[in-house]
C-alpha positions in Angstrom: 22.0 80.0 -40.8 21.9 78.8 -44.6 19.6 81.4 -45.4 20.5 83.7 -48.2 21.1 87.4 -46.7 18.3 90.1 -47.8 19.6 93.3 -48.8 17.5 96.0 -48.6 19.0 99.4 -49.6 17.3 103.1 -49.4 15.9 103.9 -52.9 18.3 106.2 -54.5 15.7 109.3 -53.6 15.0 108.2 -49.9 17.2 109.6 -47.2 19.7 107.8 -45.9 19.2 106.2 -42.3 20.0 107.4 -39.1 22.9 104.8 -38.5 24.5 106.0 -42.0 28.1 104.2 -41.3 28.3 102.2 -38.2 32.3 101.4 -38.5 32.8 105.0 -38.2 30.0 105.2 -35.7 31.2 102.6 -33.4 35.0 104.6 -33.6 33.9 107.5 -32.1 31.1 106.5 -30.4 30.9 106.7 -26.5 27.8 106.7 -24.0 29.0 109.8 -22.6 28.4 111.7 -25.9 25.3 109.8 -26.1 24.4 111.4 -23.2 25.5 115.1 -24.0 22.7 114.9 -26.9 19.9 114.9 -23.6 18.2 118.2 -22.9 19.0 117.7 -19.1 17.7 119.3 -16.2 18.7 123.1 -14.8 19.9 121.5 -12.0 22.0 119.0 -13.7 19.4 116.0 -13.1 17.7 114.3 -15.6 14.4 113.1 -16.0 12.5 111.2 -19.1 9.8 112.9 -19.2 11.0 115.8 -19.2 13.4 114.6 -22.6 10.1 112.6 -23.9 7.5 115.9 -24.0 8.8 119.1 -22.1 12.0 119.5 -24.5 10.5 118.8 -27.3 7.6 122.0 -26.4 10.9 124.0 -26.0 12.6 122.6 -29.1 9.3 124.3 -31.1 7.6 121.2 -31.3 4.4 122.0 -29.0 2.0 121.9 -31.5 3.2 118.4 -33.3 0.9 115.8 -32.6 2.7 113.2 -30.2 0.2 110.6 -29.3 -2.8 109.8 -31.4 -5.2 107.7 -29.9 -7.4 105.4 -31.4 -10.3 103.7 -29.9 -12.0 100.3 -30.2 -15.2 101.6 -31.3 -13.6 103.5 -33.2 -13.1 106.9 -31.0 -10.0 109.5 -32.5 -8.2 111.6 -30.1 -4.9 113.4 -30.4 -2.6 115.3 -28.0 0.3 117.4 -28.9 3.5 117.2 -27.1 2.0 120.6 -25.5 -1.1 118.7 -24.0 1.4 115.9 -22.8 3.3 118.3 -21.0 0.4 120.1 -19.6 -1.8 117.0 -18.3 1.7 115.2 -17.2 2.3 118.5 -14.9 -1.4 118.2 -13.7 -0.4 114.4 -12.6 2.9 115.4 -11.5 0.7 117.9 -9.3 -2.0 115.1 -8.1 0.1 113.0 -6.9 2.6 115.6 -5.2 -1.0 116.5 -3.5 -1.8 112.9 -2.3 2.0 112.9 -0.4 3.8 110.9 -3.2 6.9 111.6 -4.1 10.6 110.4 -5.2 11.0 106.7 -5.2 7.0 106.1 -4.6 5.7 103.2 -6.8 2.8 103.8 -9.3 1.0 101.1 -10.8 -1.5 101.0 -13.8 -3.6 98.6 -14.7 -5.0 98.9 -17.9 -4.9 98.7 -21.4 -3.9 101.5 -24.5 -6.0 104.2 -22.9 -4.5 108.0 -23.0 -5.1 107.9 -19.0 -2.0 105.2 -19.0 0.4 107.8 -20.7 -0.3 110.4 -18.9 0.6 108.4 -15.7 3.4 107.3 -17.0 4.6 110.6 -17.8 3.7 112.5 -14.5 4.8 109.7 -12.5 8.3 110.2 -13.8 8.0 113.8 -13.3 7.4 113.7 -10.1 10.7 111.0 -9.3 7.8 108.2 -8.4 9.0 105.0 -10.3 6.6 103.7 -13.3 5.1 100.4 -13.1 3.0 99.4 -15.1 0.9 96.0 -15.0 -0.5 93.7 -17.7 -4.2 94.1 -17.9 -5.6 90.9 -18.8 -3.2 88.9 -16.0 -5.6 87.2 -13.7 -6.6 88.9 -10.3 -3.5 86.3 -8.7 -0.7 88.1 -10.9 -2.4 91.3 -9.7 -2.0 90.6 -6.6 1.3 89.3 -6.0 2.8 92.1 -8.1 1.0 95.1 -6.5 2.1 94.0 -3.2 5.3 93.3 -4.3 5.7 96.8 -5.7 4.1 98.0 -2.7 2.1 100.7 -4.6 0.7 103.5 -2.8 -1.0 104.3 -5.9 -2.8 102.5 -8.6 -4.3 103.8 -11.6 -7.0 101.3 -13.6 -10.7 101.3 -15.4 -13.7 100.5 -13.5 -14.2 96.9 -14.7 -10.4 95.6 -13.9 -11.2 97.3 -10.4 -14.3 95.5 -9.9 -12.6 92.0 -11.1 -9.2 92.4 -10.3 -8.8 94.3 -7.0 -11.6 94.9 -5.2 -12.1 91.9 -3.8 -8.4 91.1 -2.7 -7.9 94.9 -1.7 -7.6 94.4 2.1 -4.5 92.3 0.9 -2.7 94.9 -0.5 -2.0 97.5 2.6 0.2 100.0 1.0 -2.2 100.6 -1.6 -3.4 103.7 -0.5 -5.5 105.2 -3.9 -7.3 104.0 -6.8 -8.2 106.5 -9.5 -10.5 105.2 -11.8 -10.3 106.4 -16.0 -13.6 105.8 -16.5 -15.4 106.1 -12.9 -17.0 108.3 -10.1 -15.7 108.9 -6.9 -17.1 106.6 -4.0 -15.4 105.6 -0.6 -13.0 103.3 -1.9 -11.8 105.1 -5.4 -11.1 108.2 -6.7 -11.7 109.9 -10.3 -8.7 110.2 -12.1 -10.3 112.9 -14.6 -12.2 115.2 -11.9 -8.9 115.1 -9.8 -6.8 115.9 -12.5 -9.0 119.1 -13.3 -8.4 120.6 -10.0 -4.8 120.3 -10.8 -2.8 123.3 -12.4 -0.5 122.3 -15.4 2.5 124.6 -14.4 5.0 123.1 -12.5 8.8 123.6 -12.1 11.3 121.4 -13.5 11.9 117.8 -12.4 14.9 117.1 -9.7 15.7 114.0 -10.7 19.0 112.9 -10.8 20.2 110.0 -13.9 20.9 106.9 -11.1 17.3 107.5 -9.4 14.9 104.5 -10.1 12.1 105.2 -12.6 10.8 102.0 -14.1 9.9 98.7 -12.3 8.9 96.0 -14.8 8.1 92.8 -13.4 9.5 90.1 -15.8 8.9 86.3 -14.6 11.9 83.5 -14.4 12.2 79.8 -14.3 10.8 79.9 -11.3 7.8 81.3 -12.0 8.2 84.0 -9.5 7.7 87.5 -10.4 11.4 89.4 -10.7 10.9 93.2 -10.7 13.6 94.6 -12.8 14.3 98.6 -11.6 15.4 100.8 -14.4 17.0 104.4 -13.9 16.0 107.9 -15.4 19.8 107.8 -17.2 18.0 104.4 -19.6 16.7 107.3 -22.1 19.4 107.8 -23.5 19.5 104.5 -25.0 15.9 104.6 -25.6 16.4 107.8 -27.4 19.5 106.4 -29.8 18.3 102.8 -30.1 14.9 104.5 -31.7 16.7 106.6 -34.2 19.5 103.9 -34.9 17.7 100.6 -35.1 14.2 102.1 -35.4 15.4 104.9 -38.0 13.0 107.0 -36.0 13.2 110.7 -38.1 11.3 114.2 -37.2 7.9 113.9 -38.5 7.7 109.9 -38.5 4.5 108.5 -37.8 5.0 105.4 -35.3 3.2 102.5 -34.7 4.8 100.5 -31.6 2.0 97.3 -31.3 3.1 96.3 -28.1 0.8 96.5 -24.7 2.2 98.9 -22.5 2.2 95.9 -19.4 5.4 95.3 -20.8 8.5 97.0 -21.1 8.6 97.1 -24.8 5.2 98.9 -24.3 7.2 101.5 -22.5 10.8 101.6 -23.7 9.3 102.0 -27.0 5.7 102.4 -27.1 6.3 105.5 -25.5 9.8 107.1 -24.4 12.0 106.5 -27.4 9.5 107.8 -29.8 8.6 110.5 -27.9 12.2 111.3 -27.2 12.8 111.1 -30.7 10.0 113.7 -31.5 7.5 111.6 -33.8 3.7 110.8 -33.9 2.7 107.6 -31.7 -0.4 105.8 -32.7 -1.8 103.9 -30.1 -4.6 101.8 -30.6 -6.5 100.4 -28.4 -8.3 97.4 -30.0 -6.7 93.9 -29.7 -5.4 92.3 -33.1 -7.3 92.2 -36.2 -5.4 92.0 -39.3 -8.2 93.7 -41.6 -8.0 96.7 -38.6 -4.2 96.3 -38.7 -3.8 96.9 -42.2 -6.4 99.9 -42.3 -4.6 101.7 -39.5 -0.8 101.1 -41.5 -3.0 102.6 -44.6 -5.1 105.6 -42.9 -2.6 106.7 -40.7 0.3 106.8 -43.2 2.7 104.8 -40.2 6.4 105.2 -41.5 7.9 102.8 -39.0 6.1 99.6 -37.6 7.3 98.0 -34.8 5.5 94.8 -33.9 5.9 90.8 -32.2 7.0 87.7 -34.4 3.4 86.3 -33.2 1.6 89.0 -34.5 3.6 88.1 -38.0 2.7 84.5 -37.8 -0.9 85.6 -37.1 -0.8 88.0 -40.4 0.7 85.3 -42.0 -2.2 83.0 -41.3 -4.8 85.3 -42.4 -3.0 85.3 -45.8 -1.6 88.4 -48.1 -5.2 88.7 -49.8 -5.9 91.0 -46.2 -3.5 93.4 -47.3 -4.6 94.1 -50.7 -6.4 97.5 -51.2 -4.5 98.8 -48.7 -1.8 101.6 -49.3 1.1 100.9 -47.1 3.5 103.1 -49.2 4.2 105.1 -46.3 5.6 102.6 -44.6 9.9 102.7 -44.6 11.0 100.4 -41.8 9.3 97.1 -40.1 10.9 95.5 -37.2 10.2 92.9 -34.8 10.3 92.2 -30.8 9.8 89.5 -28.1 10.9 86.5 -29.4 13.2 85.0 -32.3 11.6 86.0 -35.8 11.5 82.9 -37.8 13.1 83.6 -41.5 9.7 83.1 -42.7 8.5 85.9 -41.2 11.1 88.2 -42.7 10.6 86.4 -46.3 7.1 86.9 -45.8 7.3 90.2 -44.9 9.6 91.1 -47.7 7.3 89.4 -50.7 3.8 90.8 -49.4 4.7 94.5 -47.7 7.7 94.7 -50.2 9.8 94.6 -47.2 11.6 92.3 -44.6 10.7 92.5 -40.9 13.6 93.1 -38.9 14.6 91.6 -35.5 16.1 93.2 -32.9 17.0 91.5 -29.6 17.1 92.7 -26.0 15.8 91.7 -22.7 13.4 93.4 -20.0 16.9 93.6 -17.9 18.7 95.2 -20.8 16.2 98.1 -20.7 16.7 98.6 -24.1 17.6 97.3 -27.9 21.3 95.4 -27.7 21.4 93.4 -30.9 19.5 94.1 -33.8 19.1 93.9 -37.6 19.3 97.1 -38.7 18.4 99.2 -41.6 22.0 99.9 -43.2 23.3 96.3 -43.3 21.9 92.9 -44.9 20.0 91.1 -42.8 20.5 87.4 -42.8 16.9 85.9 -41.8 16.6 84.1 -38.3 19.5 85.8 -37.1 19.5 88.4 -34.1 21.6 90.8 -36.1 24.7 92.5 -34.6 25.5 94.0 -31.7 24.5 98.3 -31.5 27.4 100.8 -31.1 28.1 101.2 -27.1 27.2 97.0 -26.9 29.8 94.6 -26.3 28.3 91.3 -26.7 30.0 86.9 -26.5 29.4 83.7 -26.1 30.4 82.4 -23.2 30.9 79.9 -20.9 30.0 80.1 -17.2 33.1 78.6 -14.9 32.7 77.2 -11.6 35.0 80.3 -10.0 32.7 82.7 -11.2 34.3 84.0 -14.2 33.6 82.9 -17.8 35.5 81.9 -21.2 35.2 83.8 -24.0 33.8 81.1 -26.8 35.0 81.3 -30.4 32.7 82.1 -33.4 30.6 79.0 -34.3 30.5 77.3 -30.7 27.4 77.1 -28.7 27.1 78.8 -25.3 25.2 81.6 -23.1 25.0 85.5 -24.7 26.8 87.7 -22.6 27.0 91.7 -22.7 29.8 93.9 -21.4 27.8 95.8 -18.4 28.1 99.3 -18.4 25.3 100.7 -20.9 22.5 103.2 -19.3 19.7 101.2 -19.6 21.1 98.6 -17.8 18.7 97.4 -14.8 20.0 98.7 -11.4 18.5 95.4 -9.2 15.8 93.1 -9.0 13.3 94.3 -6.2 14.5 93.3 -2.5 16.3 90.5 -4.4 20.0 91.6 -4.5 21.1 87.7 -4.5 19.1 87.0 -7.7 20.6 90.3 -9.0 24.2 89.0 -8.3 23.6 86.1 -10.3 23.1 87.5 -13.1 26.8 88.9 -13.8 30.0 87.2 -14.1 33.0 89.5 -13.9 31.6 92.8 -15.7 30.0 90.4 -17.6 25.7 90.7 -17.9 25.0 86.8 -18.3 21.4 87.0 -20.5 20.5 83.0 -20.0 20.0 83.1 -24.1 22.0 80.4 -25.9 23.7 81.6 -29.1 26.0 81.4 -31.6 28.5 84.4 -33.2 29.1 83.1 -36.9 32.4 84.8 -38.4 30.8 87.9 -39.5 29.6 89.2 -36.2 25.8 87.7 -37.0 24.4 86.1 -33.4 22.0 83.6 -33.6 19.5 82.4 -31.1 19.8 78.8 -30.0 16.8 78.9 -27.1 16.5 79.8 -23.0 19.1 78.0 -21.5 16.3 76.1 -19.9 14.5 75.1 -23.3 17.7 73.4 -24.7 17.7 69.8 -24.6 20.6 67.2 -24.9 20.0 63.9 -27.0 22.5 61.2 -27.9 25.1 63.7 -27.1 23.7 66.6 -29.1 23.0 69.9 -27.9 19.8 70.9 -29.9 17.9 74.4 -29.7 14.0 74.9 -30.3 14.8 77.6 -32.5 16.4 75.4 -34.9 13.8 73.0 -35.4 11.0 75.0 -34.9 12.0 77.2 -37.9 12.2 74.2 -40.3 8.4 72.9 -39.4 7.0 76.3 -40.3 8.4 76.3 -43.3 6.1 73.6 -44.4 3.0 75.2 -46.0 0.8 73.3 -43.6 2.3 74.9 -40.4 1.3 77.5 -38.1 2.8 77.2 -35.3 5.4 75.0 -33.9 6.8 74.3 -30.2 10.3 72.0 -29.1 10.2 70.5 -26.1 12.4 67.2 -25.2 11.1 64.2 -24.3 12.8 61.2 -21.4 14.3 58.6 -23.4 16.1 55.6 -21.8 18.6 55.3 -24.7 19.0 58.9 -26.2 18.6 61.0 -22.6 15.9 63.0 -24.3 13.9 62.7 -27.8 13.1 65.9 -29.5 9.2 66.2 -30.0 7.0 68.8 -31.7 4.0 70.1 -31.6 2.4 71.4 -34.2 -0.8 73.7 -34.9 -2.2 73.6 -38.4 -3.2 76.5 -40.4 -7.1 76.5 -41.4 -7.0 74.6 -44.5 -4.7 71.7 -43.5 -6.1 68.5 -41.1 -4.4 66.8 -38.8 -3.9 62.8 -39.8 -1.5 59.9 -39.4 -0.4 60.7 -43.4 0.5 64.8 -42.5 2.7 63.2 -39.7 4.3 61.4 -41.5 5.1 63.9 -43.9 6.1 66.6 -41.5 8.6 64.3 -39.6 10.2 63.3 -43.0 10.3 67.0 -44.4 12.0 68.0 -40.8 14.1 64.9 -41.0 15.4 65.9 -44.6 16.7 69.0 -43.6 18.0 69.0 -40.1 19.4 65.2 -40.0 18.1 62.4 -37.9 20.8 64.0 -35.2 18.2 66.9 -34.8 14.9 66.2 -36.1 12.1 65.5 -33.5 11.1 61.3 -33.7 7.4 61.9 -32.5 5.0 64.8 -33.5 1.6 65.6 -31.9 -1.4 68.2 -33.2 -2.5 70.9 -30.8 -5.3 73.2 -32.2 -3.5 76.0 -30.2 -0.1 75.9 -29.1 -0.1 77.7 -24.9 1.5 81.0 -25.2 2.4 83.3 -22.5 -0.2 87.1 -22.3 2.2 88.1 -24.9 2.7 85.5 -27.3 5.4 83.7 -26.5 5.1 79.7 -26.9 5.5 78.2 -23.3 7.2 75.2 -24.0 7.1 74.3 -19.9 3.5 74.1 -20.3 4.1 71.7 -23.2 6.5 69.6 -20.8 4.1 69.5 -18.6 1.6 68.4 -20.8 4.0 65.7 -21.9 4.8 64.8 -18.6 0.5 64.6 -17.4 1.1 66.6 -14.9 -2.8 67.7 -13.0 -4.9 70.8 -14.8 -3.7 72.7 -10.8 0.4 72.2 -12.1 -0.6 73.2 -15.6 -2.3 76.8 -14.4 0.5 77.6 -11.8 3.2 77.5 -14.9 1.0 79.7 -17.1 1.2 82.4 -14.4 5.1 81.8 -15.6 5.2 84.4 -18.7 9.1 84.5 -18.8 11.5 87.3 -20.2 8.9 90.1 -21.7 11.6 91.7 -24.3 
């Protein structure tokens, strides 16, 4: 929190931003008016698909490209927001055919293909609820969560059949049809494409009404077991305002969200706010490769760049010389989601791009952005930012009757929100006493511990899991973590605490190296002085250990269990049933 705030005005001839004076903003601002801005339905319903592609067709924006598609080996396609609403009526159609219908679960499985979006889109049409699964989980995570969904209907490629269902298919009995992207029809599966031409793409208006489920994301706990998190068609209208508040999403904007759509920032914002919003998505299909990275930001003149703190670290490590030659001029707004960005990141961002990165914080549960950094205020590097218009947020305390205390600015304890915003999830699947949990009062209890400072900045201290307790001190990962990476040598850097007879718990690190540094008693030494200098022997870890590769979660996220477990030697069998664990996916 010492770091020196980064102001970053609009040029004097660029146009303001969408959030142009939040004081008077949050004065008159109200969810109901929020809501009044949506096309609705001609019955009164709503429905996000029909806000993400059919109003924008009626709003003259047919022929605008929405979704531009671009392949790993290096395949182009685009669809207007007219071909979305066509071949999203054709699916709507399809699956009306097969006998699915309101409150039906649909599954994909699969990476950025345009067959993904297209279910997505139809699916909501229709009122079947969204659920979309992570395509390189393991066939186990699969498993558990298409059962747990109880699909009748999955959509997936060929090859992720083959490896991932096929042979556990007689376990999952509500699974009635497979459509296949890429395949033939055989006795088992159907072709999504040669279906879908047998479809017409008329179809009347959606029925859907705001409280009726839509989206089931399947986020995992401490626990490890899969939670699936229902969200309601009424969400877009935070997805629509969070895009053009935080985002600064603007008619003809070319948007890049880098998010897999397995995850519900791959949805909330890889495809409804900005289609909601009216812009050009680029999705690309290909996994990360900085040199790629920077030619797409370049070729495709993106104007707003949403993207994970590990895909920054990663950039980071390739070094600025990747982004020379490269004409990023078009690019107006960077932020980042997933996990805490570390002030390098936005430093970094701000002395190679010419801009800072910045974070924004919400949960899979939250449906939607809450806290953010955004584009008309400073931003003070590793903090969350401030809380959105419509978002009460504190620090609290938890009490043993089930209320909480409201915690001062400057003390430690869990980040609560006021509930009440649309995107709020409705339940966790058939688990209403885990849902019940989660609130206090009308309080939504996040399990994130922060701190307010006195100017309404939050700051991340960790999960409430991942904060340890030594010699009386509470001490976050976040803290600590941040101060190792500051070190040129440092890639990557993971907290964990460690049993100590005298202290409770020890902090220890672990530390991956970027290319040109190697691990040695001397760089040790050296990294547990340079921590010790700046965060006091109170905080700074006592031991440090090399890893080559710190254990991340599919997304990117550091697991710090796995780390425990390392610490604690646990068997390679208790290692591999934690990294099925892949925690809040925000």
């Amino acid at each position: 929190m010492s770091w020196t705030p980064i102001c970053k005005k609009p040029a004097p001839d660029e146009p303001a931003p969408n959030l142009i004076d939040e004081t008077v903003m949050r004065a008159g601002f109200s969810w109901e008016n929020a809501r009044a801005e949506l096309a609705g339905l001609p019955n009164g319903g709503l429905n996000i698909a029909y806000e993400a592609v059919d109003r924008q067709v009626e709003a003259g924006l047919g022929k605008t490209v929405a979704l531009r598609w671009l392949g790993k080996n290096g395949e182009r396609r685009e669809y207007t927001y007219a071909d979305l609403a066509h071949l999203s009526n054709r699916f709507a159609n399809l699956l009306e055919r097969l006998g699915i219908g309101k409150g039906d679960r649909v599954c994909t499985l699969a990476g950025r293909i345009p067959e993904l979006y297209v279910t997505a889109l139809g699916t909501l049409k229709v009122g079947a609820v969204f659920c979309p699964l992570f395509s390189a989980f393991g066939p186990e995570p699969v498993r558990v969560r298409v059962a747990k969904s109880r699909a009748r209907l999955l959509v997936t490629t060929s090859l992720l059949y083959q490896r991932k269902i096929l042979p556990q298919r007689e376990q999952l009995p509500d699974l009635e049809h497979v459509l296949l992207a890429d395949g033939d029809d055989d006795s088992n599966v159907r072709s999504f494409h040669t279906l879908m031409e047998a479809e017409s793409d008329r179809r009347a208006p959606p029925t859907t009404l705001p409280e009726d489920w839509a989206l089931l994301h399947f986020t995992s706990g401490t626990t490890g077991a899969p939670k699936g998190a229902v969200h309601v068609h009424d969400a877009v209208a935070a997805h629509r305002l969070t895009g053009r508040w935080v985002l600064d999403l603007r008619p003809g904007d070319v948007f890049w969200c880098t998010a897999d759509p397995g995850w519900v920032t791959g949805v909330s914002y890889g495809i409804i706010a900005p289609l909601t919003n009216g812009v050009t998505l680029v999705v690309d299909e290909a996994e990360f490769d900085a040199r790629r990275w920077y030619a797409i930001l370049a070729r495709e003149r993106v104007n707003v760049w949403y993207t994970a703190p590990t895909a920054i670290r990663m950039l980071m490590k390739v070094g600025a010389d990747a982004a020379h030659g490269h004409d990023l001029s078009a690019l107006r707004f960077m932020a980042s989601v997933g996990e805490p960005l570390n002030p390098e990141g936005v430093i970094w961002g701000l002395e190679t791009l010419g801009q800072p990165f910045h974070d924004t914080w919400w949960q899979t549960e939250t449906g939607a952005i809450m806290i953010a950094n955004t584009r008309d205020r400073d931003i003070r590097p590793g903090s969350m930012g401030q809380p959105l218009p419509g978002v009460e947020a504190a620090i609290v305390r938890r009490r043993s009757d089930g209320g909480v205390d409201l915690l001062e600015s400057g003390e430690e304890g869990e980040l609560a929100l006021r509930t009440g915003w649309p995107s709020m999830f409705r339940g966790y699947l058939e688990d209403e006493a885990r849902y019940r949990q989660c609130f206090a009062a009308d309080w939504y209890l996040s399990g994130d511990l922060a701190t307010r400072d006195a100017d309404g900045y939050f700051w991340f201290l960790g999960r409430s899991g991942d904060v340890i307790k030594t010699s009386g001190h509470l001490i976050g990962p976040f803290e600590v973590e941040n101060v190792l990476l500051e070190h040129p040598a440092v890639a990557e850097a993971g907290m964990i605490g460690k049993p100590d007879d005298y202290a409770g718990q020890i902090v220890k690190v672990f530390v991956a190296l970027k290319p040109d540094h190697a691990p040695d008693d001397a760089l040790r030494r050296e990294l547990l002085g340079f921590a010790r200098n700046r965060l006091g022997p109170a905080v700074a870890p006592r031991e440090l250990e090399f890893m080559s590769d710190l254990p991340k979660t599919r997304s990117g996220k550091i697991m710090r269990r796995l780390l425990r477990a390392q610490e604690l030697g646990l068997p390679p069998g208790d290692l591999s049933t934690l990294e099925n664990n892949d925690g809040n996916e925000s």
